[in-house]
Each structure stands twice: as C-alpha cells, then as structure tokens.
RODO-2510 file (C-alpha; in nm, 4 decimals, decimal comma):
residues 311
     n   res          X          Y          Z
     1     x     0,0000     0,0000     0,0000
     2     x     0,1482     0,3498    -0,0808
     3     x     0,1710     0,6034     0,1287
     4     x    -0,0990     0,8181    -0,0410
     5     x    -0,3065     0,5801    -0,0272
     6     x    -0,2948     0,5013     0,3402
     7     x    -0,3602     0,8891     0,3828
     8     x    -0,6654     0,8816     0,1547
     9     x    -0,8041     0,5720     0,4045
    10     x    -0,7055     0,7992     0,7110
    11     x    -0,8912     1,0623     0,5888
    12     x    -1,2036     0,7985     0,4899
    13     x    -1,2590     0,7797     0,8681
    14     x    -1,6041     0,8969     0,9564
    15     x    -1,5020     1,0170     1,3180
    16     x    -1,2237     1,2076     1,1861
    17     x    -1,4720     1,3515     0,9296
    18     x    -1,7573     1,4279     1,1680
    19     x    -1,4862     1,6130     1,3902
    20     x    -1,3127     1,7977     1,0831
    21     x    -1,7164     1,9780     0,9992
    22     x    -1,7992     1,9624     1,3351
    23     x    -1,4897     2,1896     1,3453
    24     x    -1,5732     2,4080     1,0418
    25     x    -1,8885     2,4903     1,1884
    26     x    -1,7753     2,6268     1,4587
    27     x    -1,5300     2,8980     1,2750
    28     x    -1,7744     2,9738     1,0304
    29     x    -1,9995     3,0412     1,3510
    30     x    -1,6692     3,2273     1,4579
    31     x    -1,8042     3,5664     1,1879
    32     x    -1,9792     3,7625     1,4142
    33     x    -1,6331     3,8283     1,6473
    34     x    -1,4083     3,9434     1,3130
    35     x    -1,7003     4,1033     1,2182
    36     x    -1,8327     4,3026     1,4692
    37     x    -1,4883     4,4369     1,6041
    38     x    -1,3809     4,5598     1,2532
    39     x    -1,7073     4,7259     1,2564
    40     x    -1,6203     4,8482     1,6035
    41     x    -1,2849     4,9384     1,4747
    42     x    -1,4394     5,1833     1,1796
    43     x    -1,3948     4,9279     0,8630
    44     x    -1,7157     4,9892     0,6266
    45     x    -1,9249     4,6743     0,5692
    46     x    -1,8577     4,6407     0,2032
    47     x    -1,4516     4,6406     0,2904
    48     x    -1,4835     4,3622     0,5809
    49     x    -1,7189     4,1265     0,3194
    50     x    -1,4002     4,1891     0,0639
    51     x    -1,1860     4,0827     0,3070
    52     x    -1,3828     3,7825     0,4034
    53     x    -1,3827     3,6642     0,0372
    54     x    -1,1020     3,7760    -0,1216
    55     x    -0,8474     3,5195     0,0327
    56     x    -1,0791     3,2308    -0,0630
    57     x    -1,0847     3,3957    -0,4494
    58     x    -0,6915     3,4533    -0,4533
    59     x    -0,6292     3,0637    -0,2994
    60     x    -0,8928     2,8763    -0,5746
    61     x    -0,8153     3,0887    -0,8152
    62     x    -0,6456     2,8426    -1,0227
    63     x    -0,9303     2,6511    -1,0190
    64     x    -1,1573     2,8773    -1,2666
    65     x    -1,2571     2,7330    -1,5788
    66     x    -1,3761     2,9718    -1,8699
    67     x    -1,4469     2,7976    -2,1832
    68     x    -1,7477     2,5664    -2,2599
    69     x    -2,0160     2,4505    -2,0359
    70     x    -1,7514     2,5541    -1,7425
    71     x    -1,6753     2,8439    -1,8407
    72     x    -2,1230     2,9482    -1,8176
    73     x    -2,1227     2,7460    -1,5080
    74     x    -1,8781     2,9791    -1,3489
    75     x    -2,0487     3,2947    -1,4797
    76     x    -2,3250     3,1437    -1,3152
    77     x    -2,1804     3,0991    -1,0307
    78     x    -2,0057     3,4515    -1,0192
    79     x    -2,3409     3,6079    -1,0425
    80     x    -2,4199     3,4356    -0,7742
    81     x    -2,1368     3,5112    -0,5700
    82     x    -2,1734     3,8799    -0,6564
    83     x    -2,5473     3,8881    -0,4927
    84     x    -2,3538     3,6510    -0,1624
    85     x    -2,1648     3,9230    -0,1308
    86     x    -2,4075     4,2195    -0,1310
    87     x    -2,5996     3,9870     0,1157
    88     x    -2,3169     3,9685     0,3538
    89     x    -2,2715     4,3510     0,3071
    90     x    -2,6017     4,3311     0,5023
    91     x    -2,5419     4,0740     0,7888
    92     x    -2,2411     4,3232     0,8736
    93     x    -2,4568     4,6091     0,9153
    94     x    -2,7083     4,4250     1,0759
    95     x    -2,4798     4,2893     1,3233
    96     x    -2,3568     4,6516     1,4599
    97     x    -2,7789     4,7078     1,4934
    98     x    -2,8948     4,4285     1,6426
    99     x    -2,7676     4,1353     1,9249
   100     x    -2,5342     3,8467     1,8346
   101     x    -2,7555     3,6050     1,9037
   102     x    -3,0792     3,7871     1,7571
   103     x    -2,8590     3,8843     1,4329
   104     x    -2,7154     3,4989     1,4367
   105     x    -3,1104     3,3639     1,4130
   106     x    -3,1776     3,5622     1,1297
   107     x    -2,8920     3,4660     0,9699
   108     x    -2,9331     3,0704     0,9784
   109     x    -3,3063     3,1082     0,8576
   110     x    -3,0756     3,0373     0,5241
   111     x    -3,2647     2,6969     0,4821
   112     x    -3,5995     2,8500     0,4622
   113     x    -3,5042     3,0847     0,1785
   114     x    -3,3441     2,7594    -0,0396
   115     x    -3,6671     2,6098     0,0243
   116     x    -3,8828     2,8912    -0,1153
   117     x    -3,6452     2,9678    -0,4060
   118     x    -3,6273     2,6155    -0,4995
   119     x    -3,9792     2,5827    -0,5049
   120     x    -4,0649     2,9199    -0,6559
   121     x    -3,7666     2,9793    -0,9512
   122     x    -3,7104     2,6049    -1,0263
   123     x    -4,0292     2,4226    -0,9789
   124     x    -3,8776     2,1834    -0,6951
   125     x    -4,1523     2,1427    -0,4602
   126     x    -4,0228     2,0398    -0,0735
   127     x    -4,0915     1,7555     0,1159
   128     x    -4,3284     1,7683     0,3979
   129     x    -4,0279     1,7415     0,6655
   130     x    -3,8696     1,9976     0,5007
   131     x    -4,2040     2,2303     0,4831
   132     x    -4,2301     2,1342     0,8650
   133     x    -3,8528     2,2529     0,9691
   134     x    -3,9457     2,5686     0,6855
   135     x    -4,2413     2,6944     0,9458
   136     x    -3,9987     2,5940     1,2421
   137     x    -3,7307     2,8132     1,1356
   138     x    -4,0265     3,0862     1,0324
   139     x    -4,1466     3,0854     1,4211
   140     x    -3,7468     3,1022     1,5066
   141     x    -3,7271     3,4362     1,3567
   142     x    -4,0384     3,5517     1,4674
   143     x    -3,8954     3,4979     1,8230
   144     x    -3,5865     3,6716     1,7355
   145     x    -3,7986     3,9524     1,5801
   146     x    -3,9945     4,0135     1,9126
   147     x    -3,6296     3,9989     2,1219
   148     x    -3,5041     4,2568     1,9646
   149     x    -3,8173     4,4499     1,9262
   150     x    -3,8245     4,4204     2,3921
   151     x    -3,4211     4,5054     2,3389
   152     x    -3,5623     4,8234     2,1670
   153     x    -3,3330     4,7556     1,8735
   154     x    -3,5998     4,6455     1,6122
   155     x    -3,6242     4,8363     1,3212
   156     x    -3,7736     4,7405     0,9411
   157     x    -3,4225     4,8165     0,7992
   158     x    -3,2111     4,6266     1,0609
   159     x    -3,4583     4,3393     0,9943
   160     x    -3,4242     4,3694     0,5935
   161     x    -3,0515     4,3796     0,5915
   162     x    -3,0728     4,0966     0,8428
   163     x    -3,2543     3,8770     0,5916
   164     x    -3,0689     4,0125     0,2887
   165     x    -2,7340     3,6920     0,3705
   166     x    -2,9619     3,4253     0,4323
   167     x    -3,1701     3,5437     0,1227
   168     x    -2,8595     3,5331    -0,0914
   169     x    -2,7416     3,1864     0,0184
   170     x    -3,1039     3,0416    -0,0224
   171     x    -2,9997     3,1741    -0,4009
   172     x    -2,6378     3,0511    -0,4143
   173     x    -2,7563     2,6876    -0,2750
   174     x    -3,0112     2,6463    -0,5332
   175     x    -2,7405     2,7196    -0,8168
   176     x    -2,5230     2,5532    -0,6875
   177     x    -2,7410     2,2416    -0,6902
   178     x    -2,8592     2,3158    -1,0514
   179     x    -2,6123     2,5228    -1,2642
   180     x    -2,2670     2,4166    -1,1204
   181     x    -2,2373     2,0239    -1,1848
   182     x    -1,9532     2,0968    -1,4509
   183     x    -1,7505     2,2295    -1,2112
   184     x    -1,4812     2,0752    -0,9743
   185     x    -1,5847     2,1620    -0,5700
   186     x    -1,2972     2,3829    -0,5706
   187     x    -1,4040     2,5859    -0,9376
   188     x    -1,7379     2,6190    -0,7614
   189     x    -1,5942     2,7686    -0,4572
   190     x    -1,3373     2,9773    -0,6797
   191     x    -1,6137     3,1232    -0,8775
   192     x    -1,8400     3,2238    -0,5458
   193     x    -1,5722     3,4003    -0,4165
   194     x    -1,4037     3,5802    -0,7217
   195     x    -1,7832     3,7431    -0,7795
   196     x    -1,8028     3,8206    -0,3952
   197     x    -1,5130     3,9993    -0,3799
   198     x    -1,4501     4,2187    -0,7033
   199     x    -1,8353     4,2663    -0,7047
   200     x    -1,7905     4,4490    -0,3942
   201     x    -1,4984     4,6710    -0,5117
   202     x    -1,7237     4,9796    -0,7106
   203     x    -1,8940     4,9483    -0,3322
   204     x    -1,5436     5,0013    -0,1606
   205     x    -1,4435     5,2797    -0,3957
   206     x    -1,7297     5,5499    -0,2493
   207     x    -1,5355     5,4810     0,0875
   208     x    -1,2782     5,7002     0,2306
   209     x    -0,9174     5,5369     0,2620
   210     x    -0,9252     5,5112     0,6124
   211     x    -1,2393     5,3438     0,6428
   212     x    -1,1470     5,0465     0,3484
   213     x    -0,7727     4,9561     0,4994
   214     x    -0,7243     4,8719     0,8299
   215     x    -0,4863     5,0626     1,0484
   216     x    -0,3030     4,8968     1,3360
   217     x    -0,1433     4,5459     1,3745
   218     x    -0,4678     4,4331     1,5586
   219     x    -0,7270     4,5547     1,2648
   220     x    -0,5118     4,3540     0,9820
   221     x    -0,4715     4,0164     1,2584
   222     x    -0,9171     4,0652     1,2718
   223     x    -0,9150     4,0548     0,8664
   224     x    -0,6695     3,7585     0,8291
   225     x    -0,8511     3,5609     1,0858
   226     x    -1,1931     3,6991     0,9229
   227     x    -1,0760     3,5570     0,5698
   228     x    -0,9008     3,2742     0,6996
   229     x    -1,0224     3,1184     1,0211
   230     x    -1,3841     3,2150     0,8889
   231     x    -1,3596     3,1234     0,4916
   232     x    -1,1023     2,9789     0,3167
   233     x    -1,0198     2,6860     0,6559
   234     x    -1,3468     2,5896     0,6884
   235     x    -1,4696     2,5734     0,3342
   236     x    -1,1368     2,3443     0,2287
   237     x    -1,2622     2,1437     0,5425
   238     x    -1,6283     2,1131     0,4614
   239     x    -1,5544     2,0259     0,0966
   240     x    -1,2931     1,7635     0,2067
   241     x    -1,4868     1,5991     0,4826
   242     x    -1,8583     1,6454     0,3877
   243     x    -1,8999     1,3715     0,1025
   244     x    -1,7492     1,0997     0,3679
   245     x    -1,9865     1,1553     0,6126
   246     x    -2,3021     1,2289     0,4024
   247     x    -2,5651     1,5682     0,3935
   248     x    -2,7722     1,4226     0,6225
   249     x    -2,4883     1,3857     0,9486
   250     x    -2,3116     1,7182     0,7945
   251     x    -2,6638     1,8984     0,8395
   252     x    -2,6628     1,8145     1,1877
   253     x    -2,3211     1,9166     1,2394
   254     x    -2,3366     2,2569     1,0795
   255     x    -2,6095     2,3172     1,3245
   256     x    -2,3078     2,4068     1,5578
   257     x    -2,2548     2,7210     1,3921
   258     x    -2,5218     2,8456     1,5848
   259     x    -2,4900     2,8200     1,9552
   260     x    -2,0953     2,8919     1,8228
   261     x    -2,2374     3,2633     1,7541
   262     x    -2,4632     3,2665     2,0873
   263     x    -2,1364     3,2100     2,2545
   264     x    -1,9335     3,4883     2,0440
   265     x    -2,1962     3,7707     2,1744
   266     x    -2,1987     3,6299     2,5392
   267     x    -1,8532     3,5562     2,5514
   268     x    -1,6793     3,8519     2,3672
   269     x    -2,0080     4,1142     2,3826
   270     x    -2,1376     4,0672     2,7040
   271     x    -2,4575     4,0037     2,5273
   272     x    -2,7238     3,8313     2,7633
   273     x    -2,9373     3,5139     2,5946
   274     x    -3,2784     3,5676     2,6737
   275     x    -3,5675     3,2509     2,6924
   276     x    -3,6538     3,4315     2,2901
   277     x    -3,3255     3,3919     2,1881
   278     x    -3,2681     3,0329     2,3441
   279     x    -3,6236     2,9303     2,2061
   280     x    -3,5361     3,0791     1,9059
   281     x    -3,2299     2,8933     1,8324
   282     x    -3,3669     2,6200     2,0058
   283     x    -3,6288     2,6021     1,6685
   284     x    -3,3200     2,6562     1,4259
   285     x    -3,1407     2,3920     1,5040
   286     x    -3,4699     2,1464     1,5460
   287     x    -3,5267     2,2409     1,1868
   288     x    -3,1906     2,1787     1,0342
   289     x    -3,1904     1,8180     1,1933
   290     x    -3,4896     1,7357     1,0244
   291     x    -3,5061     1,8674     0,7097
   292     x    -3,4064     1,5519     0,4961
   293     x    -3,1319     1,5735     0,3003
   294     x    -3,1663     1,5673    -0,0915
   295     x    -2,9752     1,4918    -0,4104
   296     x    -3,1160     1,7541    -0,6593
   297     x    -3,1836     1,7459    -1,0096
   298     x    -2,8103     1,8358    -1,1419
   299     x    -2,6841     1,5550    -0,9419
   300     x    -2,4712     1,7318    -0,7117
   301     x    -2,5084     1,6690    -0,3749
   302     x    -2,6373     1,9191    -0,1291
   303     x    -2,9034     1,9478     0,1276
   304     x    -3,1069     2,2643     0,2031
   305     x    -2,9522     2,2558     0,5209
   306     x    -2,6408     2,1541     0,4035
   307     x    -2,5251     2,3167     0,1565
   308     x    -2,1501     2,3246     0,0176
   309     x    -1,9622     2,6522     0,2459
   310     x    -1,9797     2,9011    -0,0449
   311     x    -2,1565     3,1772     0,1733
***
C-alpha cells in the first residue's frame, strides 16, 4: 500500500470527518467576532465582506474554468457570488444594529429561503419534513424579531438587511445544486468568491481610505482571521470531509454554527441570551436536523440545510 493511499483511508474515517465539519462549523460560527470588532474598529461593511472573500478567491483561483459549459457554469456561479456578497454587506450592518444572538437567528433562517427559491424559480416542490422545519425556522425568527423588538433595537431596515445573507445563500444553494455540476468543488468555490469579492470593489471605492484599509497590527490580525479562520479553513474542510460523512450527518453538524455565535456575543459582547433567543435557536437547530437531506436534479449533492460553504 502506498503512502498516499494510506492517507486517503485515514482521511475515509467517519469520526475524523464528523470532527473535521464539526470543526468548520464552529469557525464559520466564529463571523460575528471578526465582524463586529472591525465594525467596532471603523472598517465599512462592504470592505470587511471583501476581506472575508477575497483570500478564498486569490487561494482557488487556479481553479476557474472559462471555456465551454464551465466556463457558463462559473459565470453562473459569479453572479451568484456577486449577490452573496451584497448579502453579507447586510449581515455586517445588521450585526452593529442588532444582538449576536438575535442577528445569528436571522442569519441561519438560510434553509428557509433555499426552500422557497427552490420551489418558486425552479419548480422543486419540498418535502413535507422539510415544509415542517421551513415553518420551524419561520417561528425562530419571529422569536428573534420580538427579542429585539423588547431590546428596543428592532427596526424594518435592521430586519431587511438581516434577511438580505440568508436570502442570498437560499440563491447561491439552489445554483449551486442546478447550474454548477460541470464544475470541480474547488471551481465552484473559486467562482463564489471571485464574484463576492470584485463585485464588492465599485462598493469600496465610495469609501474614504481610512475606512477600506485597516490601520493597526490588531485591525489587519481581525481581517486575516476573518478571511481565513472564517472562509477559506473551513470551506477546504467542509468540501474535504462532507462527502465521507453524508448531507444528512453534515446537516446536523453545521447546526453548531449556531450556539458557536450565541457564545461569540456572550462571551466577547457581554450580550445576555434571553428565553426568545434560546427558544429561538432552540427552533433553528430542530429544523436543520430534520429537514431531509436531498440529491437535486443536477446531481450534485447538497441538502437545504447543508449546503456546500460558499456563503
């Protein structure tokens, strides 16, 4: 036996896998701490969601195809990645308006938003399990509405821009289901990214200098972890690890990201978690265990509330 193949059989281990997402849940649930303190720290929204991407779209890179049916399958995709990022644009300012944990809700009613899309764009009607955990995740952020409504921060606009990530990854998981099958995991992450990040740069440009590149030691370690810790580790993780254990345990699993960002705003914030907020993410993760996990039409496989980490 070779020695690369006695890696490949390590790495076939489904404890080792479940760990390895397990992990990558928990730093994409890491975004709120980057995020928030670059806010904090005066970086505009549309500059941290650059940062955020552009290391992923600098690392894969390499892997964009631009001729043929790849070539429309990654214009497809950076279309897509182009609204992600405008979405995330939104979860940033949301998260300097409203709670951690309220903002955190919000942003995991992602499944929801795949389901409606799905069925409304591309005719792919849900399952009854996955209508169920649709109207569990609806109640979640109707909890999380009312908490921040008794917090006094509740607002239409913090609400909209709230909704406006998990919106754009309802999108993004849908395409990436049905447009992206020609592509390699890593052209379809290279493609999200690339249109995330230089979609955002006519954004950057209205800023002022000082509010687009960070200015102390401390600003530039937030970014690096931001882009890094939060994107490009956890999505070569999740692609790596996620087809050995399956949609259905990887659902469950990304369900950590969750009480990961509870624990950012009462850890680093001071932010207290209310019976709402518990309740509320209580519902969330309920939901994403039992939505069913489903191979879609363009034969790639990915799960409502599963999807591959291209947000």
């Amino acid at each position: 036996m070779t020695t690369g193949t006695t890696f490949e059989s390590r790495l076939d281990n489904p404890l080792l896998g479940a760990v390895m997402v397990g992990f990558s849940s928990i730093c994409f649930g890491l975004i709120p701490l980057f995020a928030r303190s670059l806010v904090e720290a005066g970086i505009a929204p549309p500059a941290i969601a650059f940062f955020r991407y552009a290391f992923s779209a600098i690392a894969f890179l390499p892997f964009i195809r631009l001729t043929g049916a790849a070539g429309r399958a990654t214009l497809w995709g950076y279309c897509t990645g182009f609204c992600v990022g405008l979405g995330w644009v939104g979860y940033v300012k949301a998260l300097a308006l409203l709670p951690v944990s309220v903002a955190g809700v919000f942003y995991m009613t992602y499944p929801l938003f795949t389901l409606i899309i799905g069925w409304a764009v591309f005719r792919d009607r849900p399952e009854l399990r996955a209508v169920f955990g649709g109207l569990m995740i609806l109640g979640a952020a109707a909890l999380a509405a009312r908490s921040a409504d008794q917090l006094g921060a509740l607002t239409l606009s913090a609400i909209l821009l709230a909704l406006a990530a998990p919106l754009s990854f309802g999108l993004s998981i849908n395409v990436l289901a049905r447009k992206l099958a020609s592509l390699s995991p890593l052209g379809r992450m290279s493609s999200f990214a690339l249109g995330s990040s230089t979609g955002l740069m006519p954004l950057i440009a209205t800023y002022p200098r000082e509010a687009v590149l960070p200015a102390t030691a401390e600003q530039w370690t937030l970014v690096v972890s931001l882009g890094v810790v939060s994107a490009l580790l956890p999505q070569l993780i999740y692609t790596t690890f996620v087809p050995k254990i399956g949609g259905a345990k990887a659902a469950a699993l990304g369900s950590i990201e969750l009480p990961t960002m509870f624990a950012v705003g009462f850890f680093a914030f001071g932010e207290a978690i209310g019976w709402r907020e518990a309740l509320a993410g209580a519902l969330v993760l309920t939901a994403i265990v039992l939505t069913p996990a489903r191979r879609p039409p363009a034969s790639v496989t990915v799960a409502a509330s599963a999807p591959a980490k291209t947000r």
